[in-house]
NUTOR-730557 format. One record per residue (C-alpha): residue in three letters; x, y, z. Coordinates in steps of 0.25 Angstrom, whole numbers, always signed. Example, Ala and Ser with C-alpha at 12.3 -4.5 7.8 and 13.67 -1.06 7.14 Angstrom:
2
ATOM/Ala/+49/-18/+31
ATOM/Ser/+55/-4/+29
END
This chain:
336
ATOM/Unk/+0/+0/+0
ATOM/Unk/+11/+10/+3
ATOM/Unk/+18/+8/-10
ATOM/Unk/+6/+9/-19
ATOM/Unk/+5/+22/-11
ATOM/Unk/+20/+27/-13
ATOM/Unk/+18/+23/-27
ATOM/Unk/+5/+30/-30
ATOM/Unk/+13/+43/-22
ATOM/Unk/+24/+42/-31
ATOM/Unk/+14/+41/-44
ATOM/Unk/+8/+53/-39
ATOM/Unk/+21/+62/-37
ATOM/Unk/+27/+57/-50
ATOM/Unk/+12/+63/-56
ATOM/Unk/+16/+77/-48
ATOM/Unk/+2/+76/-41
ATOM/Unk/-3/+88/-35
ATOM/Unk/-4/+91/-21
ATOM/Unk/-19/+93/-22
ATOM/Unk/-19/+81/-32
ATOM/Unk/-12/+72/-23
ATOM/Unk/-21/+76/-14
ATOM/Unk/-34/+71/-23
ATOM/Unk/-28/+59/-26
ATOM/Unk/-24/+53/-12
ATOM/Unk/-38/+58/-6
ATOM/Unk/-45/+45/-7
ATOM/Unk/-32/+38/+0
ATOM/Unk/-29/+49/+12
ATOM/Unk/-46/+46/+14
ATOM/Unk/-43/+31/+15
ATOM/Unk/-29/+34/+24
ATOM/Unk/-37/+42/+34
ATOM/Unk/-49/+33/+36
ATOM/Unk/-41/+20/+38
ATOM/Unk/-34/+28/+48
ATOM/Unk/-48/+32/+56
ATOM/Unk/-53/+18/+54
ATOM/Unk/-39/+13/+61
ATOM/Unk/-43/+20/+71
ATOM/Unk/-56/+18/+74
ATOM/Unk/-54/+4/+76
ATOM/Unk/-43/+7/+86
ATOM/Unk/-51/+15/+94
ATOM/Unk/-66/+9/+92
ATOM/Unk/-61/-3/+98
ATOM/Unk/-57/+6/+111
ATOM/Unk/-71/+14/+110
ATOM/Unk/-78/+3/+111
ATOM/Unk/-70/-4/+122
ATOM/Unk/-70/+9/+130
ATOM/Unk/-86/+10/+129
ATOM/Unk/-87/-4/+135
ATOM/Unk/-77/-1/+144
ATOM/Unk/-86/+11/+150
ATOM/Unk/-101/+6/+149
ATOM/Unk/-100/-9/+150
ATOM/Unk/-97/-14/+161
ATOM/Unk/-94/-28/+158
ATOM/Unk/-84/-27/+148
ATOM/Unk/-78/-16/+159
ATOM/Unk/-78/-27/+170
ATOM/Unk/-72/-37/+161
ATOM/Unk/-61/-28/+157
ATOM/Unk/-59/-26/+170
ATOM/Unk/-60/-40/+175
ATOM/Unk/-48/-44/+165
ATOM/Unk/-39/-31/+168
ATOM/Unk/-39/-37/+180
ATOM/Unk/-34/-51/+177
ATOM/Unk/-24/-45/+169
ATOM/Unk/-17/-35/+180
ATOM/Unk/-18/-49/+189
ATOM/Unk/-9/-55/+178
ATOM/Unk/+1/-43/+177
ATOM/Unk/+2/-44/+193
ATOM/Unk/+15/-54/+192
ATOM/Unk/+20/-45/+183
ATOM/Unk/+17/-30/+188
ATOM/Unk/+9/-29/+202
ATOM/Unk/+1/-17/+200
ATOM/Unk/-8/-19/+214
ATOM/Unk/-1/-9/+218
ATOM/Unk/-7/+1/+207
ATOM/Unk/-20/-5/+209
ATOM/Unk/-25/+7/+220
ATOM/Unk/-15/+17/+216
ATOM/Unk/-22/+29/+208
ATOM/Unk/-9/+30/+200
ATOM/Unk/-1/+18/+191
ATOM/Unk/+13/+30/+191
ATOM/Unk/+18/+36/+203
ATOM/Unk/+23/+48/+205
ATOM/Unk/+36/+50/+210
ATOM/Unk/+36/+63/+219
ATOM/Unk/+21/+57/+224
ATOM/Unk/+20/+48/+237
ATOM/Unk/+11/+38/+241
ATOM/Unk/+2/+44/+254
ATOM/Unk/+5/+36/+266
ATOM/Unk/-6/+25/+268
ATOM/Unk/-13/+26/+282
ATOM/Unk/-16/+14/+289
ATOM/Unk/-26/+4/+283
ATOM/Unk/-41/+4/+287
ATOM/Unk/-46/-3/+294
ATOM/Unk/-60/-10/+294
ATOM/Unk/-68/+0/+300
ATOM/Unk/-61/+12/+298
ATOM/Unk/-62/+21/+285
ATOM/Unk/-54/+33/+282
ATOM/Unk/-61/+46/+289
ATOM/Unk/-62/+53/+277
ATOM/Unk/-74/+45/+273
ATOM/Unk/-81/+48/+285
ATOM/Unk/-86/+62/+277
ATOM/Unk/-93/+53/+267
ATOM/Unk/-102/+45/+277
ATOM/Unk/-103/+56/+290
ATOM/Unk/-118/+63/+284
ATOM/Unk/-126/+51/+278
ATOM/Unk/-138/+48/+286
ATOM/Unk/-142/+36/+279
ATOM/Unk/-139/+26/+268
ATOM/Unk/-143/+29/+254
ATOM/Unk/-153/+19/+244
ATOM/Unk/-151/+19/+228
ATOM/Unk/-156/+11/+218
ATOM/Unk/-155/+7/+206
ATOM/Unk/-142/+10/+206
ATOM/Unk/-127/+8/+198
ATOM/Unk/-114/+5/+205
ATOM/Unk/-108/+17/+199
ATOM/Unk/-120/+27/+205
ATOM/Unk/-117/+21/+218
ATOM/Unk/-103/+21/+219
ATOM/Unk/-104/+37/+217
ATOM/Unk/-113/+40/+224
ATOM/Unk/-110/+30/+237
ATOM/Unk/-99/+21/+237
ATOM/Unk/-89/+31/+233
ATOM/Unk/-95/+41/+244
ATOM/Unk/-95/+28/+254
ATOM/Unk/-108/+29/+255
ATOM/Unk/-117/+15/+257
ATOM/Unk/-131/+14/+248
ATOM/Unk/-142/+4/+248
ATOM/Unk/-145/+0/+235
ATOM/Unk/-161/-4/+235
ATOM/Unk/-163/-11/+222
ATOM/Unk/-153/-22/+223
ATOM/Unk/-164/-33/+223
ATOM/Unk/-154/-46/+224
ATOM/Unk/-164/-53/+235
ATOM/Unk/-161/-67/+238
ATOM/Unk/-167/-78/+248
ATOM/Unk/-161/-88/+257
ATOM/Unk/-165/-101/+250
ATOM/Unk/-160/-93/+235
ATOM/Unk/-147/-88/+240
ATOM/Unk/-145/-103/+246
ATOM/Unk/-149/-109/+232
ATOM/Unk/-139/-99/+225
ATOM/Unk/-128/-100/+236
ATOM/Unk/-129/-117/+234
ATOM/Unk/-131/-117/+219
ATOM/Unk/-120/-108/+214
ATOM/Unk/-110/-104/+225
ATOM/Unk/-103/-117/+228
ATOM/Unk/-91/-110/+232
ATOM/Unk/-98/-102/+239
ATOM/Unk/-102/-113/+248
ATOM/Unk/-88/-120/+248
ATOM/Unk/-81/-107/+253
ATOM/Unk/-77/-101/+267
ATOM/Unk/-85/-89/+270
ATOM/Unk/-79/-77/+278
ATOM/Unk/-88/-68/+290
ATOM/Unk/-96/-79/+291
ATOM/Unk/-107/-76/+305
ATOM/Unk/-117/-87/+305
ATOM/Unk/-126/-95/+315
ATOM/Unk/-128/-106/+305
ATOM/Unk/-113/-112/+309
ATOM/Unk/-101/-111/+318
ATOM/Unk/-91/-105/+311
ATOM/Unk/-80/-116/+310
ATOM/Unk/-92/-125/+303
ATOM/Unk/-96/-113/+294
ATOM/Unk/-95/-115/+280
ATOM/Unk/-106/-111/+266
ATOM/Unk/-110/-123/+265
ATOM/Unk/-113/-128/+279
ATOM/Unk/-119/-115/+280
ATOM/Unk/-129/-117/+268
ATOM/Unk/-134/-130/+274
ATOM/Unk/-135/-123/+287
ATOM/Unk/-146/-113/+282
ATOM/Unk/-152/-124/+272
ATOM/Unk/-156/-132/+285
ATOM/Unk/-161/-120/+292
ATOM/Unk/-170/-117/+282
ATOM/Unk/-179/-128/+288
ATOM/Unk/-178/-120/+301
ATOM/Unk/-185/-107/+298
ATOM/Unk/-183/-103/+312
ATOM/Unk/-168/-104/+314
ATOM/Unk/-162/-90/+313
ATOM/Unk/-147/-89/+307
ATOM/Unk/-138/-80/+299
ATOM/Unk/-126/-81/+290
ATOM/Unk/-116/-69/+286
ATOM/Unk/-103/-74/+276
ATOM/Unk/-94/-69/+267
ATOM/Unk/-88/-74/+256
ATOM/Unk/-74/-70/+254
ATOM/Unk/-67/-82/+248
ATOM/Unk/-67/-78/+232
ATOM/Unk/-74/-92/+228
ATOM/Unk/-85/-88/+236
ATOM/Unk/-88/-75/+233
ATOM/Unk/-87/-78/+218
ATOM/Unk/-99/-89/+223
ATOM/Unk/-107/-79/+230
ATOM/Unk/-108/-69/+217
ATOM/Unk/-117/-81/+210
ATOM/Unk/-127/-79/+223
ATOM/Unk/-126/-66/+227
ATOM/Unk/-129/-55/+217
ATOM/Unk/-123/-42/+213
ATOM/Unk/-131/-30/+214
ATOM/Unk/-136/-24/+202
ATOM/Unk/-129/-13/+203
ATOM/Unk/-114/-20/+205
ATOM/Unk/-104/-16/+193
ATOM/Unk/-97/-23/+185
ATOM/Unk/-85/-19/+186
ATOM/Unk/-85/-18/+200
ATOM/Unk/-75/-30/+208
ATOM/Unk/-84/-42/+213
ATOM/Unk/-86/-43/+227
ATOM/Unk/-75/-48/+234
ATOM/Unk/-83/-54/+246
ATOM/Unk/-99/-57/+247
ATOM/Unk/-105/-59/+261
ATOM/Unk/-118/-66/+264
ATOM/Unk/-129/-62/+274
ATOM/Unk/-141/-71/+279
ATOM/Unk/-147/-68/+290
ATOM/Unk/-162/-78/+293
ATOM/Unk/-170/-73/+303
ATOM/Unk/-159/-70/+311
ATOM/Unk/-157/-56/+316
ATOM/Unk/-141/-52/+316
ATOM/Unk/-135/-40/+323
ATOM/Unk/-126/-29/+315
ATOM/Unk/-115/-36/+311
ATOM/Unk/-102/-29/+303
ATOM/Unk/-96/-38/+293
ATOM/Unk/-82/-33/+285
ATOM/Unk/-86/-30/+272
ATOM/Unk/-76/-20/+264
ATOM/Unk/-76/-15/+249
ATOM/Unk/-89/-11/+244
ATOM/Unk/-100/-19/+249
ATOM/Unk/-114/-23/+243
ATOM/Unk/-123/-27/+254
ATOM/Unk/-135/-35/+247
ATOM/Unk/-147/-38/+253
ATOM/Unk/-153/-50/+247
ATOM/Unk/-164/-54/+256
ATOM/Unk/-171/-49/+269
ATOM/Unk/-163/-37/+276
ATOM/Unk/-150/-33/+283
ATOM/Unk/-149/-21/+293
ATOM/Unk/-135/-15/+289
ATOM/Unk/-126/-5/+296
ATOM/Unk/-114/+3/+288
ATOM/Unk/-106/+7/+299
ATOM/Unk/-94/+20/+295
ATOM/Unk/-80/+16/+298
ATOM/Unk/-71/+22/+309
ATOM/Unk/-69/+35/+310
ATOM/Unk/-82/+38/+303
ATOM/Unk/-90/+29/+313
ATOM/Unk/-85/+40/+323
ATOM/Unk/-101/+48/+322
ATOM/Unk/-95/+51/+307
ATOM/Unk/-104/+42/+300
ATOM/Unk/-117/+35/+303
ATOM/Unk/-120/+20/+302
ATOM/Unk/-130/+17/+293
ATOM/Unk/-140/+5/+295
ATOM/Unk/-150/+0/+287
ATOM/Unk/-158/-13/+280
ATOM/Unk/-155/-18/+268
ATOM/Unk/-167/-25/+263
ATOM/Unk/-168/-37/+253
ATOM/Unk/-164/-31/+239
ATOM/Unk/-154/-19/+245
ATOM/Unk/-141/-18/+245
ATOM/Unk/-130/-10/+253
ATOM/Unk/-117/-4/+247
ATOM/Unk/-107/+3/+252
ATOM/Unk/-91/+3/+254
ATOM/Unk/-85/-2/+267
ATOM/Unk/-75/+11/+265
ATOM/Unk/-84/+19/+275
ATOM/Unk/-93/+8/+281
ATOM/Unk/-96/-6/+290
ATOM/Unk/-107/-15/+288
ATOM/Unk/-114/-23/+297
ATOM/Unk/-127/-29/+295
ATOM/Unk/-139/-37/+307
ATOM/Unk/-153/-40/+305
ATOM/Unk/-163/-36/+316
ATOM/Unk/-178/-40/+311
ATOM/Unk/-174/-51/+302
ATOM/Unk/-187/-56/+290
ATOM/Unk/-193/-69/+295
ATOM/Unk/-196/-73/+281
ATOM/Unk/-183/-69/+277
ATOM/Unk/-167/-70/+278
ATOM/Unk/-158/-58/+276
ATOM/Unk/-149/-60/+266
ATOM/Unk/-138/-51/+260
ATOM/Unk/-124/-52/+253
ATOM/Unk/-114/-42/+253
ATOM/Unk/-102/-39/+242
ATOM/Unk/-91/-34/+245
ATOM/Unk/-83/-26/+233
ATOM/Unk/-67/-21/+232
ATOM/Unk/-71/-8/+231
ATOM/Unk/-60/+1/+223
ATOM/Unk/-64/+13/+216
END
């Protein structure tokens, strides 16, 4: 192609072509130049419009995306370890800049005073429904304020939750559970699946009064407990999986407040009856800073709220005679 090109230039300059002439002639050709060029690209940067439009508004290829960066930073891990970069807001230092010294860690109940502003004039906890994740991370998780969302609607009952937990969590029922409080068992012979029978046969005894309170925490488990316990409709795509799940039953049994250790970003569902809840502030904002805020969390509710700036407990005063109290709790790695 170049050398019919050199050739056809060379006839031209023997023929002593005008300027204006040459320009005539290699019109059609320049045309053609210029549009393979904008086709060129175009197809190099379609493919990028496109994948930056899914990016933004589809929320599953954005998850997967993610999911696979992911596995592939845990493969460069024996080659580069980049954990340290994981929190830093900058991948290049600065020479002449220092790293402010770290006070000592928090502990459980304790949360930095300068939260203490965001909590110390609410009178009540807020309602919402119909809600997206993204409206209620700006409007109260970021502030650390707790909401109940009221349109949740995953309700479950005892004898379905007991179907679903045999039928498809076997390793579920094979597992160790963590914060386990039961009447049903002493603790040493405490296992799922003892457990399971346990209620099965006191099913026959509508009059025997127990509870159980569990948590998952072995990763086999809480995988298991995800086919049985149901996301909100509201709960992202892209946000992490719950790293731990807890399990509440309470059948005709009333329970006094009871703080359990739950951190990250916690989705309290009520799936059946009710809970009387307590989010109680962290020191120093427990000192006449903040209130407590108690309240009932009926069947089809749920409570979220980040343990940053509160402790939760939870009891049952007037438990339903026709009903058990049921709830599951999530707890997410929350990392903005």
């Amino acid at each position: 192609m170049e050398k019919e090109l050199e050739q056809f230039l060379g006839d031209c300059r023997r023929q002593q072509f005008s300027a204006k002439e040459m320009h005539t002639i290699c019109q059609p050709l320049i045309w053609q130049i210029r549009r393979a060029k904008a086709m060129r690209w175009l197809l190099l940067l379609l493919p990028l419009l496109v994948a930056y439009l899914l990016w933004q508004y589809c929320d599953a290829l954005a998850w997967w995306l993610s999911a696979v960066g992911r596995l592939l930073l845990v493969q460069l891990l024996p080659y580069w370890d980049w954990t340290p970069h994981y929190q830093g807001k900058c991948l290049i230092r600065r020479g002449e800049q220092r790293e402010a010294e770290q006070g000592p860690a928090l502990g459980r109940h304790e949360t930095l005073w300068e939260n203490c502003v965001l909590c110390e004039s609410l009178e009540g906890i807020a309602t919402a429904s119909n809600v997206s994740y993204s409206m209620l991370e700006s409007q109260f998780l970021e502030r650390g304020l707790p909401v109940i969302v009221t349109d949740v609607d995953l309700e479950a009952d005892l004898d379905s939750l007991l179907w679903l937990i045999g039928e498809s969590a076997p390793e579920m029922i094979s597992s160790e559970p963590c914060d386990v409080s039961s009447n049903l068992l002493l603790r040493k012979l405490f296992s799922m699946d003892a457990a399971l029978q346990k209620i099965r046969s006191l099913q026959a005894q509508p009059s025997t009064r127990w509870h159980l309170q569990l948590r998952n925490c072995q990763r086999r488990a809480v995988k298991a407990s995800r086919l049985y316990l149901k996301r909100p409709y509201f709960y992202p795509l892209h946000l992490e999986p719950y790293y731990s799940s807890w399990l509440l039953i309470s059948y005709q049994q009333e329970r006094p407040q009871t703080e359990i250790d739950v951190r990250g970003l916690i989705f309290v569902q009520q799936l059946s009856g009710h809970f009387e809840l307590v989010l109680r502030p962290k020191n120093p904002c427990d000192d006449g800073l903040c209130p407590s805020l108690r309240m009932r969390l009926n069947a089809g509710e749920a409570l979220v709220f980040s343990t940053d700036l509160w402790l939760l407990s939870y009891g049952l005063q007037k438990p339903n005679p026709k009903q058990s109290s049921i709830a599951s709790i999530f707890e997410v790695d929350w990392q903005l």
